[in-house]
N, C-alpha and C positions, 0 to 999 in steps of 0.2 A: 544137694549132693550129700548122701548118710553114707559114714562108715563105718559099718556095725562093728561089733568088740571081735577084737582080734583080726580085723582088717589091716594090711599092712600094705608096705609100699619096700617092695625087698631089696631092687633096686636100679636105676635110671631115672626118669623124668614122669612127675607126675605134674601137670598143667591145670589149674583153676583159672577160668573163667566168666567175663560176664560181670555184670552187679549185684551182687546179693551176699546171705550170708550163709556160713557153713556151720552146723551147729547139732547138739545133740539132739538126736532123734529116733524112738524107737527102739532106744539100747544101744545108740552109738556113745562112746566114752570117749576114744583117742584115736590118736592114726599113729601108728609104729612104723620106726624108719630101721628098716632091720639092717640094710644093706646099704652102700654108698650112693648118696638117691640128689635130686636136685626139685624143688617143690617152686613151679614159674606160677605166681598169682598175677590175675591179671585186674585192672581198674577198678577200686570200689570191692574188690574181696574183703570180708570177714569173717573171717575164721577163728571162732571159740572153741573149737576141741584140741584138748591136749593134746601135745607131740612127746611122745615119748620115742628116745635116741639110744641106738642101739651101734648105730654107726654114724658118719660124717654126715651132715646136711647142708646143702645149698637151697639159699632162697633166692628166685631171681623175680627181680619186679622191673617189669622192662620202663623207656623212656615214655615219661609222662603219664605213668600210670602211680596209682597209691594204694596202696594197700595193709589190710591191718593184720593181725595173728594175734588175738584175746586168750586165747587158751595157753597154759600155762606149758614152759615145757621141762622136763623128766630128764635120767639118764638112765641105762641098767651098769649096775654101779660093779658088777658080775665082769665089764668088760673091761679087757687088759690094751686095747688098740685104745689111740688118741679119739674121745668124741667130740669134737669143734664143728661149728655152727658159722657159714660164710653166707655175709649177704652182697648179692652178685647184681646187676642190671643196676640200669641209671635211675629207676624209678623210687618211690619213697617207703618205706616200710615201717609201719610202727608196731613194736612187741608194746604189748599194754598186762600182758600176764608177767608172773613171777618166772627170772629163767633160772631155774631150779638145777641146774647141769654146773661143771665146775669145770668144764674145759675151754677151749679159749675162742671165742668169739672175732669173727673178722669181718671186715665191712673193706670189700674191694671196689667199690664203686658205689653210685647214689647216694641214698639219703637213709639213713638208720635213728629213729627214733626208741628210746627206751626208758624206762624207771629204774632199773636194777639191773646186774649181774653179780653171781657167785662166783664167776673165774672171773677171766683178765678179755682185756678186748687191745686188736689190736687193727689200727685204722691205717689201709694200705694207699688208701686212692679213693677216700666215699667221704660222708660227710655226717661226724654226728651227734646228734644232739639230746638231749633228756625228753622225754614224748609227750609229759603231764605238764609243758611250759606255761608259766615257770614253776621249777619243782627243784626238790634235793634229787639227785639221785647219786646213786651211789654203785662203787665198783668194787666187788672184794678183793680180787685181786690189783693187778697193774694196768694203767693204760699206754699202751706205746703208739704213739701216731707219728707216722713217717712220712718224708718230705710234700707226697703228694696228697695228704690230709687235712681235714678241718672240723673242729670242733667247733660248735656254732650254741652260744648261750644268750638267751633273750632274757633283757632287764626292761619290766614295768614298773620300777619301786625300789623302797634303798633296804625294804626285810627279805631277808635271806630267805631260800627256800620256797616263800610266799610270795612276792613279789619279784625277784628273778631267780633263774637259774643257778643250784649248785651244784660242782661234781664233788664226789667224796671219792678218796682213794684207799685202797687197803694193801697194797702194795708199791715196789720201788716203780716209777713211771718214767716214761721218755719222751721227752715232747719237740718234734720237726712240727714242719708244715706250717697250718694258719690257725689261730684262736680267730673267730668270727664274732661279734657283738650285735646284736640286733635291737631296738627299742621297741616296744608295745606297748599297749592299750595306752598309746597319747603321753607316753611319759615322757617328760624335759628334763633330763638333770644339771643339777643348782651346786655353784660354787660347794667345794667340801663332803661330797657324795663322794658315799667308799663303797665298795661291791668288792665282797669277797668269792670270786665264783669256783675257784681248785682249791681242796685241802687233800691234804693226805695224810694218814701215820707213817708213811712210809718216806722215800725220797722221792723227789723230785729233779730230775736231768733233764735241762732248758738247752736243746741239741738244734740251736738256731731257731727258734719259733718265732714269726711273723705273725704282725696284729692287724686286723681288718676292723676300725673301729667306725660308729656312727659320726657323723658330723655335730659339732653341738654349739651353741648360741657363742656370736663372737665374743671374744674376748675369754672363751672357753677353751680347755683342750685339755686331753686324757691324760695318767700318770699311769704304770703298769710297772708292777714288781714283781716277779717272781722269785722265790726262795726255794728251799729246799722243800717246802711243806705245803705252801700257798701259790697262787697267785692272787693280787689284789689289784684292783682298779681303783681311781681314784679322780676327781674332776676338781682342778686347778687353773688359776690364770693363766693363759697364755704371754711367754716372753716377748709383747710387741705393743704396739696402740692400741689394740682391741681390748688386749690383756690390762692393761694400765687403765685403759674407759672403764673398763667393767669393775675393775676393782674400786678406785677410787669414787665411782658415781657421777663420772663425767657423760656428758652423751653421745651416744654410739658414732652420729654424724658428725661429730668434730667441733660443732656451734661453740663448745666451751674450750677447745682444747686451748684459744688466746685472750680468757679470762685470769684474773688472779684473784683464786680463792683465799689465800693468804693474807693478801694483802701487802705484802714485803718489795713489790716492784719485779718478781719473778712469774713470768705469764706460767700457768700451768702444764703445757707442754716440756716447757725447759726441765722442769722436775724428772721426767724422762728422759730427756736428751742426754745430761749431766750427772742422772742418778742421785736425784736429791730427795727421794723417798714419796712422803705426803701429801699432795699438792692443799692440802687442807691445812699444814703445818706451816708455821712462819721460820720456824727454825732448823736449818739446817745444816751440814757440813760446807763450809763457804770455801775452803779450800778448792772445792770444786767447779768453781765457776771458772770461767776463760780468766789469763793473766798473762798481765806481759811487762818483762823486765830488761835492765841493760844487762849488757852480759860483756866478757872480752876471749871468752875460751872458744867459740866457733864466729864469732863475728860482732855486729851491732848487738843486738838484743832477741831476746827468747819468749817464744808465744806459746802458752800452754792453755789445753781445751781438755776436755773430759767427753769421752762420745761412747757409744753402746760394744761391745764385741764384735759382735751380733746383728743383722738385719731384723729392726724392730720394727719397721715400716715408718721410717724418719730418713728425712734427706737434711742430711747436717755439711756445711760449707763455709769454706773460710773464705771471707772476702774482703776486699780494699777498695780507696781510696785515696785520692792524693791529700784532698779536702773536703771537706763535708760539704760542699756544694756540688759537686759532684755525684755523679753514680756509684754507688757501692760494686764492684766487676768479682766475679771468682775467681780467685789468685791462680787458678791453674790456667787461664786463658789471658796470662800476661804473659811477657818473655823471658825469660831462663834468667836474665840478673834479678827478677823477683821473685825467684822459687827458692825454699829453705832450700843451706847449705846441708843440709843434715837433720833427720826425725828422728827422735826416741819414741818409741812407745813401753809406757811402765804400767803392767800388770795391775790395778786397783784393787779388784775382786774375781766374783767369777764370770760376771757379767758387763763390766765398763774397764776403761784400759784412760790413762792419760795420753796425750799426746805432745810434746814440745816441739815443735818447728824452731830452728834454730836461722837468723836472717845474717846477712853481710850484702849489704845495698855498695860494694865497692864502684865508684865513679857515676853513680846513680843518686837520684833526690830521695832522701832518707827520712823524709818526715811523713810519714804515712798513718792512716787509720783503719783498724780491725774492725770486721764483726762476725760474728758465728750467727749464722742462719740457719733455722732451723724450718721443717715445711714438711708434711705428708707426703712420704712415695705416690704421686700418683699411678 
C-alpha cells in the first residue's frame, strides 16, 4: 500500500491490514493526518513512513494482534488546537521511530511500546513499556499513570540501560496503578542487586502505586523505594528461615538448621528464634536466652523468652513438665491454675519483643520444668 506525497487522511478511519509492510515507494514520504482521523493496524503491520499530525490521532491495534509504526512522527507546529496521539485497542503497538510532536500521548488500552517522547504520556488503562528492551528510555515531559495502568520494565542484568530497563523523566510525574517487573534472558538476581529503573529532574508523586514483582530464590525478596526523583529496587534477605538459610549459608532443606556451628551448645536455629545474630559466632547477647527467676510481685516466679515479632516460619512453644521423666506437654493444653497470671511483652528492637510469663501455682505442685521449643511451621 504507497502513499504518494501529499496523500492524506482528512478524517475518520483508515484501516491497515494483513502481514506486511508499509513503506516508501515511488515518491511516497508520509501520510498527513489533517483532520481528526483513527489509523486501526492490523497483525504484523509495518509501517516506516512518517506521520505527520496536523490534528488528533488515534491508533487502534485490535485483541491479539501487534503491530509496529517505524516511521517517525512530525507535528505542523502552525497549529493552535491540542495535537495528542491515543493508543486505543487491546492489541500491542510498538513506535520504534523518533516521536517528534510535543503533545501528549495517551495509551487507553493494550500494550504501548516506545524509545522516546518529546511531550508527556499519560496511561489511562494500557500497558507501557520501553520497545528496545532492555533500554533507556526517556520522557520529556511528565508521565502520569492512573489507577488502571501499568508500566511494565524487564531486568536481564544489574547495568542500567543495557541490561534492564530505564525510564527518564523530564517533568513533574504521578504514579497510580502497577509498576510490573519482568526478568529476561535467564537472569537470577543475587543477594545486593540494585535496579535503578525511574529517575526524573522533576518530581515524583507516589499516588498509591502497586508492585507486581517476579519471584526470586528463597531466602530472597524485593526492597522498593521511591523518592521524589527515583525509584530503586533492591534484592535483600527475606525476614524468615529462608532469609536467615540464605544468608548465613545454612541449607535450604533445613539438614543444618539443628547443627551448632559455633560451637557454644546453641543449635543454630535458636540464633533466629532468639535473635542472636551469627550462627557462625560463639558470641552473643546471652541476655537473650530463655530465664527464669523467683519473683513475689505477681506470684511464684517469672519466665522470660525472646521470640520473633513476626511470622518467620518458626513454631516456638512453651512447655512443661513435672519432672524430667516425664513428657514435656505445651503449657496451653494444661488447666487454667498453670496458665501465667499475667504477660508482659517488652519491645527489643524492630524485629523480636521479650516475653515474661508471670506464674502463681496457688494450692498446685509448684516444682516444675521449662523448655522453649522451637520447630519449622510446617
Amino acid at each position: 500500500m504507497i502513499f504518494p506525497e501529499g496523500q492524506a487522511v482528512e478524517a475518520g478511519t483508515l484501516s491497515l491490514q494483513g502481514n506486511g509492510s508499509i513503506g516508501e515507494d515511488d515518491g511516497a514520504t508520509r501520510l498527513n493526518v489533517n483532520g481528526v482521523s483513527t489509523l486501526e493496524y492490523g497483525d504484523g503491520i509495518r509501517n516506516s513512513l512518517p506521520i505527520f499530525l496536523r490534528a488528533r490521532l488515534n491508533m487502534n491495534v485490535s485483541d491479539g494482534a501487534a503491530a509496529t509504526q517505524s516511521g517517525d512522527f512530525s507535528y505542523d507546529i502552525r497549529e493552535t488546537d491540542p495535537i495528542t496521539f491515543t493508543k486505543t485497542g487491546a492489541g500491542q503497538l510498538t513506535l520504534s521511530g523518533s516521536q517528534g510532536y510535543i503533545g501528549l500521548t495517551t495509551i487507553s488500552e493494550g500494550t504501548l511500546l516506545a524509545d522516546n517522547f518529546t511531550g508527556s504520556v499519560l496511561n489511562t488503562g494500557g500497558t507501557f513499556s520501553p520497545g528496545q528492551s532492555p533500554a533507556t528510555t526517556s520522557i520529556g515531559g511528565g508521565y502520569t499513570q492512573q489507577a488502571g495502568g501499568t508500566v511494565l520494565l524487564e531486568i536481564g542484568g544489574t547495568t542500567a540501560g543495557t541490561d534492564y530497563d530505564v525510564l527518564t523523566l523530564g517533568a513533574n510525574s504521578d504514579l497510580a496503578g502497577t509498576i510490573a517487573v519482568q526478568l529476561i534472558n535467564g537472569f537470577t538476581p543475587s543477594f545486593g542487586d540494585q535496579f535503578t529503573l525511574i529517575t526524573s529532574t522533576a518530581t515524583i508523586t507516589d499516588s498509591g502505586v502497586s508492585y507486581n514483582l517476579p519471584a526470586l530464590s528463597a531466602g530472597l525478596e524485593w526492597t522498593t523505594t521511591m523518592s521524589t526523583t527515583s525509584l530503586v529496587l533492591e534484592i535483600g534477605y527475606s525476614n524468615d528461615l529462608d532469609g536467615f538459610r540464605a544468608q548465613y549459608g545454612l541449607n535450604p532443606d533445613g539438614s543444618e538448621d539443628a547443627l551448632d556451628w559455633s560451637g557454644n551448645g546453641i543449635a543454630n536455629i535458636l540464633y533466629l528464634a532468639f535473635g542472636l545474630g551469627d550462627p557462625n559466632e560463639s558470641d552473643f547477647d546471652r541476655t537473650r536466652l530463655p530465664s527464669i527467676e523467683n519473683e513475689s510481685t505477681f506470684g511464684d516466679y517469672a519466665l522470660s523468652f525472646v521470640q520473633p515479632k513476626t511470622n518467620v516460619g518458626l513454631d516456638i512453644d512453651l512447655t512443661t513438665t513435672e519432672d524430667l521423666t516425664s513428657s514435656f506437654v505445651d503449657i496451653d493444653s494444661l488447666g487454667s491454675a498453670y496458665q501465667p497470671v499475667q504477660t508482659d511483652p517488652e519491645s527489643l528492637d524492630a524485629d523480636y519483643e521479650r516475653i515474661t510469663e508471670h506464674f502463681d501455682f496457688v494450692g498446685e505442685e509448684e516444682i516444675r520444668f521449662y523448655r522453649i521449643e522451637v520447630d519449622e511451621t510446617e
